[in-house]
LUMRO-405536 format. One record per atom (N, C-alpha, C, O, CB): x, y, z. Coordinates in steps of 0.1 Angstrom, whole numbers, plus 5000, padded with zeros to 4 digits. Glycine has a CB too. Layout:
N
XYZ;...
***
This chain:
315
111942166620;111242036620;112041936628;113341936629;111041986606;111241856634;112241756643;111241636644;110041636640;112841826661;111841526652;111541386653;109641396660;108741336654;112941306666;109341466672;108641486681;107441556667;106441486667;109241576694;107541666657;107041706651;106041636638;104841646634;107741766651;107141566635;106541436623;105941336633;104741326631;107941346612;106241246645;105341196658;103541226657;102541156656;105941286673;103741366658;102641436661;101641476650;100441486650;103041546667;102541486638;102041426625;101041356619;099841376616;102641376621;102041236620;101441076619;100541056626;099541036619;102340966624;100241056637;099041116648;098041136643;097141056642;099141236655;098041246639;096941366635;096541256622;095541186620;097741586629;097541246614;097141116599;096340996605;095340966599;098941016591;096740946614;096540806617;094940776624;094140686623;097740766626;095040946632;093340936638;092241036627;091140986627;093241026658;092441136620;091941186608;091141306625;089941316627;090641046594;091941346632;091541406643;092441416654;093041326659;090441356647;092641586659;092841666667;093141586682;094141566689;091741776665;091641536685;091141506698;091741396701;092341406712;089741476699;091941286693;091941156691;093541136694;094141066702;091341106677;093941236685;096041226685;096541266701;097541226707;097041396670;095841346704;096241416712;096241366726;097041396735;095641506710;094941256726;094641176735;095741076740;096241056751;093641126731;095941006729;097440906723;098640936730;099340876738;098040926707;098841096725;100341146728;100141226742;100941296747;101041266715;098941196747;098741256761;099541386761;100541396768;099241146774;099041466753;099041636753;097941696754;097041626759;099441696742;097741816752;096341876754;096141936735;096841996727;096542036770;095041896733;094741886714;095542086713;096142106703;092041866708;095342206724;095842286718;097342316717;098042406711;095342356722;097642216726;099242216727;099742196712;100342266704;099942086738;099042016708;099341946692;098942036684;099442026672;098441816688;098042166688;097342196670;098842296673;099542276663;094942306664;099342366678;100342466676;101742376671;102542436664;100542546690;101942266674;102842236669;102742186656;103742216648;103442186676;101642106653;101242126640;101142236631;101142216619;100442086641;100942336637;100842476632;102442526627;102742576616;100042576644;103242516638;104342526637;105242446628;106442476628;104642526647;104842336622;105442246611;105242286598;106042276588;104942126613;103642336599;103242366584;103942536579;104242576568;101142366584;104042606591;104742706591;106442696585;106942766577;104642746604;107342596592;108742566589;108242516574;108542606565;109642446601;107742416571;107442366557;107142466545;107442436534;106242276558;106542576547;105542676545;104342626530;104342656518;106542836543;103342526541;102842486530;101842416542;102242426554;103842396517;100342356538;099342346545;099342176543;099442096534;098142436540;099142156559;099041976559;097941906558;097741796552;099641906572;097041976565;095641896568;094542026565;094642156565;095441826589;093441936561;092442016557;091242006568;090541906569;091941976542;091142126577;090742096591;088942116589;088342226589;091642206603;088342016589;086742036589;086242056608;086742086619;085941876579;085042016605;084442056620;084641946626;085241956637;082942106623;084141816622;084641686629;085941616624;086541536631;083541576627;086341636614;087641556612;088841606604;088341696596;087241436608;089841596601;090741636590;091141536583;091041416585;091741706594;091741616571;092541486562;093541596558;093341716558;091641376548;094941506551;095941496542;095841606531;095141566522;095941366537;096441736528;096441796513;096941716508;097041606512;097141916508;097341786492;098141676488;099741686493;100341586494;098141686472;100241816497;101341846510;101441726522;102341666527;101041996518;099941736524;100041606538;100541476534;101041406542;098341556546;100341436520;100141316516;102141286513;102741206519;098841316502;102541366506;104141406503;104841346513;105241236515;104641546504;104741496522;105041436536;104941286547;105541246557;104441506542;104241266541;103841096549;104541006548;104840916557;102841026545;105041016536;105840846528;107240876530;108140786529;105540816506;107541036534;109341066540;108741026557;109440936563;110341306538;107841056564;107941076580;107640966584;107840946596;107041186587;107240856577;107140726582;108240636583;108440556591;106240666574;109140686572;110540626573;111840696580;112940636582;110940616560;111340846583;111940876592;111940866603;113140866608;111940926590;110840876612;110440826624;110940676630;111640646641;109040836622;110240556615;110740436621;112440456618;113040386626;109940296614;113040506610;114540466611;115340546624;116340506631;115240506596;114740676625;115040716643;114840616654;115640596664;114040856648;113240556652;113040506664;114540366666;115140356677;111240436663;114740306653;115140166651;116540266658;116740246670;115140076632;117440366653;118340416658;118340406671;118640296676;118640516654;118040506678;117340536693;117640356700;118640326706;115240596692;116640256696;117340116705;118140066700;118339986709;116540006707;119140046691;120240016687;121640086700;122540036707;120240086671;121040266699;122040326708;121740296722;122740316729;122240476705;120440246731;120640286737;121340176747;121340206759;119840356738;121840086744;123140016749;124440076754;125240036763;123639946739;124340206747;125840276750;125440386757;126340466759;126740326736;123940436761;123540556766;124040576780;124640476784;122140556765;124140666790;124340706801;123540596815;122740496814;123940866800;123840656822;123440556835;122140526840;121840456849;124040596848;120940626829;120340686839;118840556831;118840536819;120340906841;117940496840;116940416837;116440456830;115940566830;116340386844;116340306816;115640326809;114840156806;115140046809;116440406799;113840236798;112640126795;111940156778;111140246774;111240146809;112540036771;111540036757;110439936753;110339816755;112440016746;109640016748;108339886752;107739966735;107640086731;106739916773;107439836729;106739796716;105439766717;105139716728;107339676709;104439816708;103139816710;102639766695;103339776685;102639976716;101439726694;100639696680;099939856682;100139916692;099339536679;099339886673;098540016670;096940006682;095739996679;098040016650;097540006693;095640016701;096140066711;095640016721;094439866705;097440176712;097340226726;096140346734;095940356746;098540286726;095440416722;094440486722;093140436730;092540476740;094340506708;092940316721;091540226723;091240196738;090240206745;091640056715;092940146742;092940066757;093340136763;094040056770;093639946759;093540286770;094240396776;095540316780;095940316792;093440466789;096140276773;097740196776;098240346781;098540396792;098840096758;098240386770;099140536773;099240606790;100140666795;098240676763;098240576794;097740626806;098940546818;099540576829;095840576808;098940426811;099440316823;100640376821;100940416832;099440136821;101540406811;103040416811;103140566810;104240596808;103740336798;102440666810;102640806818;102740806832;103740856838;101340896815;101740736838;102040726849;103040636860;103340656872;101140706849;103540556850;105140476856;106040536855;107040506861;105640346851;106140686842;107240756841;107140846850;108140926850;107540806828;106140876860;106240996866;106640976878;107041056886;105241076866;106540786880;107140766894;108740736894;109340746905;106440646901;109340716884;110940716877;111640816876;111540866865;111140686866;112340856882;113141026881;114140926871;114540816871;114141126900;114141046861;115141086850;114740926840;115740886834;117141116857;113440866838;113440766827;113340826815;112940926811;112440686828;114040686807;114540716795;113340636787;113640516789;116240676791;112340646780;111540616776;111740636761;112140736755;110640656782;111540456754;111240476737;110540376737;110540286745;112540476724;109640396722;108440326718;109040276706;110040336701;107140406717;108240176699;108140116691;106640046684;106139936688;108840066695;106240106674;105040056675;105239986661;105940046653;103840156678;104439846658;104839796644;103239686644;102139686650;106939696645;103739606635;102639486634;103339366645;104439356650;102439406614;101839256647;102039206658;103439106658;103839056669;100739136661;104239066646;105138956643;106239056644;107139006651;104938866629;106639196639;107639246639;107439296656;108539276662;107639336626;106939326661;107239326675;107439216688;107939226699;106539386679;106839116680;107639016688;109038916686;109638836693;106638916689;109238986673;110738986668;111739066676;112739016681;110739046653;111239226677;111839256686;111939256701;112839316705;111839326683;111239196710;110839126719;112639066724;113539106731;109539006712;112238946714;113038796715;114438866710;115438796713;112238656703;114738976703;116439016703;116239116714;117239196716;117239096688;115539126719;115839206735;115639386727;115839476734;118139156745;115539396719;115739516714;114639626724;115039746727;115439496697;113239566727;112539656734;112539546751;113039426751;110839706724;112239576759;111739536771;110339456775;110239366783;111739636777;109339516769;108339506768;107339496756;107539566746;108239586775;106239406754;105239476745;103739416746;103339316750;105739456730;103139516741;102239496743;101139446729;100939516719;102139626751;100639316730;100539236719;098939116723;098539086734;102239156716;098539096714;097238966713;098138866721;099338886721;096638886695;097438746728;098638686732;098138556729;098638446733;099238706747;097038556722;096338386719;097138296715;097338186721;095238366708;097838336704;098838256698;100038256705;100938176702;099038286685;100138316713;101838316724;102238196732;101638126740;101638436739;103438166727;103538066738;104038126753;104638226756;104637946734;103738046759;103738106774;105138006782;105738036792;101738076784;105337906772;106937846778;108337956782;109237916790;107637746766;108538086775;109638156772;108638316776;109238406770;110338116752;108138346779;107138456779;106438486793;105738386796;106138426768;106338576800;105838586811;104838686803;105238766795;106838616824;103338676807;102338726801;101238766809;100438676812;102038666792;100938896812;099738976819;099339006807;099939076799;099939096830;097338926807;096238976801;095939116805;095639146816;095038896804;096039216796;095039316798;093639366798;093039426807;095239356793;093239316787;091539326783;091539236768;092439216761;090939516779;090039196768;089739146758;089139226751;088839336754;089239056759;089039156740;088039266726;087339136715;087639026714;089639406711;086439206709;085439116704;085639146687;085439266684;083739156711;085939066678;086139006668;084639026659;083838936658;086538876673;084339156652;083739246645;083639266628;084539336624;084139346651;083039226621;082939246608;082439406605;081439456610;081839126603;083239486596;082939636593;082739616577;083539606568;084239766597;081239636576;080739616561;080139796557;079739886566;079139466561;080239816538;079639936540;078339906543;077939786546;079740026528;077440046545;076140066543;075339996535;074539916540;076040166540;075540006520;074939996510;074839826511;073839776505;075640066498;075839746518;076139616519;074839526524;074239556534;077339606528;074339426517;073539376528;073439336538;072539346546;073039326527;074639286539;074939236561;074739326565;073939286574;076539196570;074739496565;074739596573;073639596579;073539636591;074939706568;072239536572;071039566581;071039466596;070439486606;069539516571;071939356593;071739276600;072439296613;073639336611;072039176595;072139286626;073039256642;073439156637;074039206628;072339216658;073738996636;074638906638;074838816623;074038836614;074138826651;075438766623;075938696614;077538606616;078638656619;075938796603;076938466614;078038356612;079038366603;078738426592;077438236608;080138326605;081038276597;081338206585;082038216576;081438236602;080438136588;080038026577;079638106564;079938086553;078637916583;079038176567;078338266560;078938346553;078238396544;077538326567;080138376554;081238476545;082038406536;083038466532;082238556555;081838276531;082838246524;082938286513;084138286510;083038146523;082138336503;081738406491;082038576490;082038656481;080038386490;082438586506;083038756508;084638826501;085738776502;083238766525;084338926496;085738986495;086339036510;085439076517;085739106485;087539036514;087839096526;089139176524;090139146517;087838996538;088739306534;090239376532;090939306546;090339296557;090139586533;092239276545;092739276558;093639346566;093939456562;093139206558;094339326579;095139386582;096339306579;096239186575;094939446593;097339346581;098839296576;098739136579;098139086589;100339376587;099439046569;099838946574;100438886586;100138786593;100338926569;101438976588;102638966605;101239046617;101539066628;104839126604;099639086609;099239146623;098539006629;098338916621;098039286623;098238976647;097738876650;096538896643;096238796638;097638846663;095438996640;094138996637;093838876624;093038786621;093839156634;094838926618;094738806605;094638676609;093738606610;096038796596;095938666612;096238526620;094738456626;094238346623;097438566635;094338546635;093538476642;092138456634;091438366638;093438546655;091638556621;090638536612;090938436603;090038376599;090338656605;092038406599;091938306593;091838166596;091438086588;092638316586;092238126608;092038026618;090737996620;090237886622;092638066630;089938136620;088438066626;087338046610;086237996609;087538226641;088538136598;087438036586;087637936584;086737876579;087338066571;088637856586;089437756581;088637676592;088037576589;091237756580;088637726603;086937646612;085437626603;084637536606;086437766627;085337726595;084137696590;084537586574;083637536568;083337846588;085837566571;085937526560;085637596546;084937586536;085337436561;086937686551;086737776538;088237846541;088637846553;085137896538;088837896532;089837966530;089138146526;088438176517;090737886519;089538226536;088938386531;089938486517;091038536517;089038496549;088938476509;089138576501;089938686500;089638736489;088338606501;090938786508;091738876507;091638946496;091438866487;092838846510;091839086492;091639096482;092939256481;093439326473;090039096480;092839236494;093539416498;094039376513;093239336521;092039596498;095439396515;095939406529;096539566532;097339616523;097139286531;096239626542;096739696546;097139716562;096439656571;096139776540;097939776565;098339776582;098239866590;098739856602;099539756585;097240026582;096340096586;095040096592;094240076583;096340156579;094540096605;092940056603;092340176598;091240146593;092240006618;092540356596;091840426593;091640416578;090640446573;092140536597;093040346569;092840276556;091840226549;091140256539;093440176556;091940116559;090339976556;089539996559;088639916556;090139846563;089140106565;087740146565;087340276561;086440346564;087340126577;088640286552;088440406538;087540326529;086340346527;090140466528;088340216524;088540096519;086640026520;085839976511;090039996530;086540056530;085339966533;084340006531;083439926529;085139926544;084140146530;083240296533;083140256512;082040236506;084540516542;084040256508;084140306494;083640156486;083640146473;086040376489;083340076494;082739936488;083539816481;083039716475;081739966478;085439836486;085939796480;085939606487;086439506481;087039896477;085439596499;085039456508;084339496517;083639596516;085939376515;084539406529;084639406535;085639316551;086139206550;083839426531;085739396563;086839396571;086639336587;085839386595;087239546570;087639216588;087339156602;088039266612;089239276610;088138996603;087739336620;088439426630;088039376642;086939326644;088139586628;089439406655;088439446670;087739546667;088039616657;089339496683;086739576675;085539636682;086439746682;086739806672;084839576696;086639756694;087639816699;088339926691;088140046693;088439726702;089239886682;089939936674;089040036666;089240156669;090639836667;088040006658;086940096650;086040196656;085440276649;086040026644;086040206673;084940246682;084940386675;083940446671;085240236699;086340426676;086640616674;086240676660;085840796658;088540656675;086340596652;086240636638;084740646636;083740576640;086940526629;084740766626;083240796620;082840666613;083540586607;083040926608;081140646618;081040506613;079540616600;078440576597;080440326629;079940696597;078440766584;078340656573;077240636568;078940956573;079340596569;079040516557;079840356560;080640316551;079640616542;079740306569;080040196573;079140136588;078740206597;081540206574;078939996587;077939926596;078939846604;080039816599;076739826589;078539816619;079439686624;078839616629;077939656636;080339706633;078939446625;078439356624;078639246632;079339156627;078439356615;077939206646;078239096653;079138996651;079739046642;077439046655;079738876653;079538786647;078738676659;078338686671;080938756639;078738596653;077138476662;078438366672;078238316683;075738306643;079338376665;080338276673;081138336683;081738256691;081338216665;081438486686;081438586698;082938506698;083338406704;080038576713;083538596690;085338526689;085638656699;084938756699;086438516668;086838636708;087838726717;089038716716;089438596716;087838726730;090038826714;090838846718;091738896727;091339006731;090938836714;092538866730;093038926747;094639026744;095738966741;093438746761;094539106746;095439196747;096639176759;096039126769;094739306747;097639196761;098339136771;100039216771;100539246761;098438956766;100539246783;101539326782;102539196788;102439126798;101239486790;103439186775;104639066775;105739076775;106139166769;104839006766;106738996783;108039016787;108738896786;108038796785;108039056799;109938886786;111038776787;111038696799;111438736810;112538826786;110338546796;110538496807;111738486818;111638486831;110338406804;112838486812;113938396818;115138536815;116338516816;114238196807;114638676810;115738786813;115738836821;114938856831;115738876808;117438876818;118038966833;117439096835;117939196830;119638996832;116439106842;115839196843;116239326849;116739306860;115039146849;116239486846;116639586849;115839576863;115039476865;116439696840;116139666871;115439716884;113839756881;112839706886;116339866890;113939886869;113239946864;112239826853;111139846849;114040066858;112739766851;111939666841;111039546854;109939496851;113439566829;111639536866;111039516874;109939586881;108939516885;111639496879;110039676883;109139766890;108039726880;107139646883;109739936891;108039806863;107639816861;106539706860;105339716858;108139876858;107139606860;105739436855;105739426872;104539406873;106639216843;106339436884;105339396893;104539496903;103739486912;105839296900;105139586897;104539706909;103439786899;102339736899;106039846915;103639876893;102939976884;102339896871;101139906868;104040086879;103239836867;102839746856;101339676857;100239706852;103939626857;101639556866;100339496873;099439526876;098439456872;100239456882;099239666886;098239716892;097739816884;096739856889;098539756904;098139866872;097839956864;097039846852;096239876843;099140046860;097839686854;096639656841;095039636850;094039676845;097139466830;094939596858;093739586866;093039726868;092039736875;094239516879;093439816862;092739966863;091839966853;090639996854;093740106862;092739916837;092839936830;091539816822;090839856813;094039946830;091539676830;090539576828;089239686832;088339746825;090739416840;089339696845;088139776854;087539896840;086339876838;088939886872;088039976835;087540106821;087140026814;086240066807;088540206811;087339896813;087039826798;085839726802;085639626796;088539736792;085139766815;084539636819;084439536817;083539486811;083939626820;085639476824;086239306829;086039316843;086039426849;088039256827;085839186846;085939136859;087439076862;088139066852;084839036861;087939046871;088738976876;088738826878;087738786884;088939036885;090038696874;089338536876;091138556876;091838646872;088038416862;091338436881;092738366884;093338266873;092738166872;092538286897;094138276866;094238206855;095938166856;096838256853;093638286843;096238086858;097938056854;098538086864;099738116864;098738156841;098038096875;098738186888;098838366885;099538436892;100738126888;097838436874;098138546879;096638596875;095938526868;099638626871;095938726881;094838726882;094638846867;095438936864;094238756898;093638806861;093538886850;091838876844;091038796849;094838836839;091738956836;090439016833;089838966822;090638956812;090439156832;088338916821;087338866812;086138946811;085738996821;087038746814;085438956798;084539036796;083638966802;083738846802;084239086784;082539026809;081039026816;080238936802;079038906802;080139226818;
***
């Protein structure tokens, strides 16, 4: 068992699917199911209960989870701590919120490692406040984060794409029959949320407190396949990007406009005023740049000029 193995794990946990992890970790799903295979083998005990569309957790999967989450993040936290003292050879760490999947981010930074002989690549993925924590101690290089609330005095910031601001009610729910629905209109709602430190919160509670109302929370969690366990089972309902829920089976959950057509913009962020590596250069003006404009173009955005740098809005 090793670091890469529990990775691939969490994966498989986090998308409830083969296809989905595999996509992420830009492998090929038969590469992941063998090494998955090869874990439950070293363990000698069964992780996931593999159906035709999706898997879940034994109760072995479930064990395993609550050690590999703390193992992973206390490797990852190691890993940038050391790599101050590492060898000569270019490296780049870049922090992400949970939507590298949604937005083929992955795509952009496979492809900058292949033009880098010998890069040293580590990730970090957390909620939107704990990565901009690590941001600002320099601990990663990069991240990739909402940037509405960003200040842009200390921060150099390329928009990626936007995403549209989505209510996920169950079935049984009455909003579900409905396409659109106001804001105004939810104040009497239970809601599950995502983490406090995630921007999604941040930015939902900003736009009730526009309608004059404080929202109900009732359940936070910092999983989205969680909350819309959560949501499915009637325990609220959940403000999500679009975006974020697209992949997930929607059999017993509805998604629900909202009428005020809220966005948020995803954005790959850097230290204004740091001493920038070579490689930390390249990467925001060469590959960096021109890979988010690939990346607007999948997501259909157009291109407009904003701040002096050109970046993408939905149609």
């Amino acid at each position: 068992m090793n670091i890469e193995s529990l990775k691939y794990f969490l994966s498989v946990e986090k998308y409830n699917s083969f296809s989905l992890a595999a996509e992420e970790l830009c492998i090929s799903q038969s590469s992941l199911s063998k090494h998955i295979k090869k874990l439950e083998s070293e363990l000698n005990c069964v992780l996931f209960e593999r159906c035709t569309r999706h898997v879940k957790l034994t109760d072995a999967g479930i064990s395993l989870k609550k050690y590999a989450i703390n193992i992973v993040s206390n490797y990852d936290e190691l890993i940038l701590d050391l790599n101050k003292f590492t060898s000569s050879f270019p490296k780049l760490s870049i922090g992400y919120i949970p939507v590298i999947n949604q937005y083929n981010i992955a795509k952009l930074i496979v492809s900058f490692k292949n033009t880098v002989t010998d890069l040293q690549l580590t990730f970090h993925e957390g909620e939107h406040a704990d990565i901009l924590n690590l941001l600002f101690s320099q601990k990663i290089d990069f991240a990739f984060l909402r940037s509405d609330t960003l200040d842009y005095s200390n921060l150099d910031i390329t928009p990626l794409a936007q995403d549209e601001l989505v209510l996920i009610v169950p079935k049984s729910h009455p909003l579900s029959k409905r396409k659109y629905v106001s804001i105004s209109e939810l104040s009497n709602e239970s809601f599950i949320s995502l983490g406090k430190n995630s921007g999604v919160y941040d930015f939902f509670v900003s736009e009730c407190m526009k309608a004059s109302f404080e929202p109900n929370v009732v359940c936070f969690n910092s999983r989205i396949e969680n909350i819309i366990g959560l949501v499915s089972a009637g325990k609220g309902i959940s403000p999500l990007m679009r975006k974020s829920v697209e992949c997930f089976d929607k059999k017993n959950i509805s998604i629900v406009l909202l009428k005020e057509k809220i966005y948020s913009t995803l954005s790959l962020v850097h230290l204004k005023d740091k001493n920038s590596s070579k490689v930390e250069k390249d990467f925001k003006k060469q590959n960096g740049f021109l890979k988010t404009m690939e990346i607007a173009k999948s997501n259909n955005f157009y291109r407009q000029q904003y701040c002096g740098c050109e970046f993408s809005i939905r149609k």
